[in-house]
Backbone as a ProteinNet text record, in pm:
[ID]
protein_1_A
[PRIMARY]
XXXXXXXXXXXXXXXXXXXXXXXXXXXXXXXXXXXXXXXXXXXXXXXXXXXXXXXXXXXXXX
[TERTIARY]
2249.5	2205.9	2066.5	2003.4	1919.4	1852.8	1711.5	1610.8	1467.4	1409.7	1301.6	1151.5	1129.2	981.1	927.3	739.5	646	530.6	486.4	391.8	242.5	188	45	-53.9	-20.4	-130	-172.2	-12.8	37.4	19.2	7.3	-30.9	-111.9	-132.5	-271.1	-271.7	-145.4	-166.1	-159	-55.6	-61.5	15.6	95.2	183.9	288.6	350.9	441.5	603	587.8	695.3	694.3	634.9	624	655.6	652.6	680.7	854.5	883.2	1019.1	1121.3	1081.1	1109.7	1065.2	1003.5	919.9	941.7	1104.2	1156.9	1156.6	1103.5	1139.9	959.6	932.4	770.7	651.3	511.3	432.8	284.2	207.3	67	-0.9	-42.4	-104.6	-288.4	-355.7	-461.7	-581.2	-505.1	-605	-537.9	-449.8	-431.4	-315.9	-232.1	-122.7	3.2	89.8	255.9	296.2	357.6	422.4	586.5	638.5	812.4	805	844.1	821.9	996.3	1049.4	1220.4	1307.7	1361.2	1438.8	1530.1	1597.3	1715.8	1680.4	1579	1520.8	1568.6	1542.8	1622.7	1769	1806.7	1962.4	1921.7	1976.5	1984.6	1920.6	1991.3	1912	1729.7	1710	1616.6	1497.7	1551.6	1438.9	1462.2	1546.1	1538	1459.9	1433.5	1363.9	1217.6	1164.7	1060.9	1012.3	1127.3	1097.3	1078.9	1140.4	1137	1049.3	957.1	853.4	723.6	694.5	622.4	558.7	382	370.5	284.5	263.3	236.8	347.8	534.2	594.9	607.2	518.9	521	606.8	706.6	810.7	966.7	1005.2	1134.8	1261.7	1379.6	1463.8	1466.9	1511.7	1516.7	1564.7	1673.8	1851.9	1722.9
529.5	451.9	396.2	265.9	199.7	211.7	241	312.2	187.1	162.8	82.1	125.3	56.7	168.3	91.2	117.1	71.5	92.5	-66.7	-14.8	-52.6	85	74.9	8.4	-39.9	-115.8	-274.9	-326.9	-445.7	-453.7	-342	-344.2	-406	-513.1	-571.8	-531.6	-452.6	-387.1	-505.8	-588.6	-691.3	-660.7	-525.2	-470.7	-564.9	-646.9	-746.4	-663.4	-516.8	-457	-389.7	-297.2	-251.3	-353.2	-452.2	-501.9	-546.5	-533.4	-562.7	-433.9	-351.2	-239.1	-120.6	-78.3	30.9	121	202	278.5	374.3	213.3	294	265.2	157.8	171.9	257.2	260.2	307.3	251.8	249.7	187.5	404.8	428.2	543.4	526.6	639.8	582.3	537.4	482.1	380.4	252.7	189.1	134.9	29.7	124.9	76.6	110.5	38.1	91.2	174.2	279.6	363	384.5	469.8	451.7	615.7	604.2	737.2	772.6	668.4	717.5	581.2	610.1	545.6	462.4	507.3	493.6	461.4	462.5	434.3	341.7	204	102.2	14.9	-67.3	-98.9	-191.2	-176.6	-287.5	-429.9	-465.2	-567.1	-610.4	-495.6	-505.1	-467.9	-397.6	-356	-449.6	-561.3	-666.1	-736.4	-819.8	-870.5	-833.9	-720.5	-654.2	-661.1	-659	-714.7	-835	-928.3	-1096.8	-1108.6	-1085	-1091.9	-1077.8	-953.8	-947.6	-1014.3	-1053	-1150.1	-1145.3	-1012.5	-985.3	-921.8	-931	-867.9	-731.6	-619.4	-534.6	-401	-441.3	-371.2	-443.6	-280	-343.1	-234.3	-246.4	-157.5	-85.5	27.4	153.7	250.3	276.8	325.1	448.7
-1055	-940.3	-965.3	-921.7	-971.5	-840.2	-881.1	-766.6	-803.9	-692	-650.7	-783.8	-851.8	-912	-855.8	-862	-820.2	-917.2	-1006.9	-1123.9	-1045.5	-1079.5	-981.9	-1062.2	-1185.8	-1209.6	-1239.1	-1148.8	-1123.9	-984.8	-862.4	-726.2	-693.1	-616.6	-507.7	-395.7	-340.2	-215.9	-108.6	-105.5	-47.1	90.7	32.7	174.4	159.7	167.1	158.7	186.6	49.2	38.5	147.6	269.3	334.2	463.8	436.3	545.5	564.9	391.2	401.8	415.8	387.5	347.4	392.6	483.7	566.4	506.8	545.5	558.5	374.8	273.6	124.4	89.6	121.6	91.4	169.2	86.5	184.4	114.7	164.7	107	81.7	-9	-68	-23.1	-26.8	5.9	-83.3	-197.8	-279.2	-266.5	-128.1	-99	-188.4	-315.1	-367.8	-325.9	-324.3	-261.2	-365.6	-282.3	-328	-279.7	-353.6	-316.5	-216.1	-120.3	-13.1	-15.4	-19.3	-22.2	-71.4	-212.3	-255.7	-195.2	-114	-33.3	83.9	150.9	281.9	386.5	270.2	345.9	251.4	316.8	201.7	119.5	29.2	-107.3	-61.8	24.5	28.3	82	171.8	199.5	59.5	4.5	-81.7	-183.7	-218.3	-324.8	-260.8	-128.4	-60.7	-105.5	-77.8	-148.8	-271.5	-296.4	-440.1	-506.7	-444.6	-493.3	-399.5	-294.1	-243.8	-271.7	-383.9	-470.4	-534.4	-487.2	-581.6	-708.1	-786.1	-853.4	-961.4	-922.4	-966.6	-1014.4	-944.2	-927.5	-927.4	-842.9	-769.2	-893.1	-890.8	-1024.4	-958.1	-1014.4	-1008.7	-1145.2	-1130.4	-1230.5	-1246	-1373.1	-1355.7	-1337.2
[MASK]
++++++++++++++++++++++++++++++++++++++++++++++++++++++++++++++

């Protein structure tokens, strides 16, 4: 199953994913997204998150 990563040193902390995605993102408190629950929200929402990204950040990962 292919799970959300989050590379923190591609993060600007733009929140973007959190806004698409609540339920699987979270802002950490050096203010980079982090993955709080894989599965959180559905497939589609977290691709959203992802093609939202504008640092390309956010990837899927078997």
């Amino acid at each position: 199953m292919a799970v959300p990563v989050v590379d923190p040193d591609l993060c600007t902390g733009c929140e973007l994913c959190v806004d698409a995605a609540p339920n699987t993102f979270e802002m950490n408190d050096d203010g980079i997204s982090v993955v709080v629950n894989p599965t959180g929200d559905d497939e589609d929402a977290i691709q959203e998150a992802i093609d939202d990204c504008p640092v390309e950040a956010i990837s899927w990962s078997e």
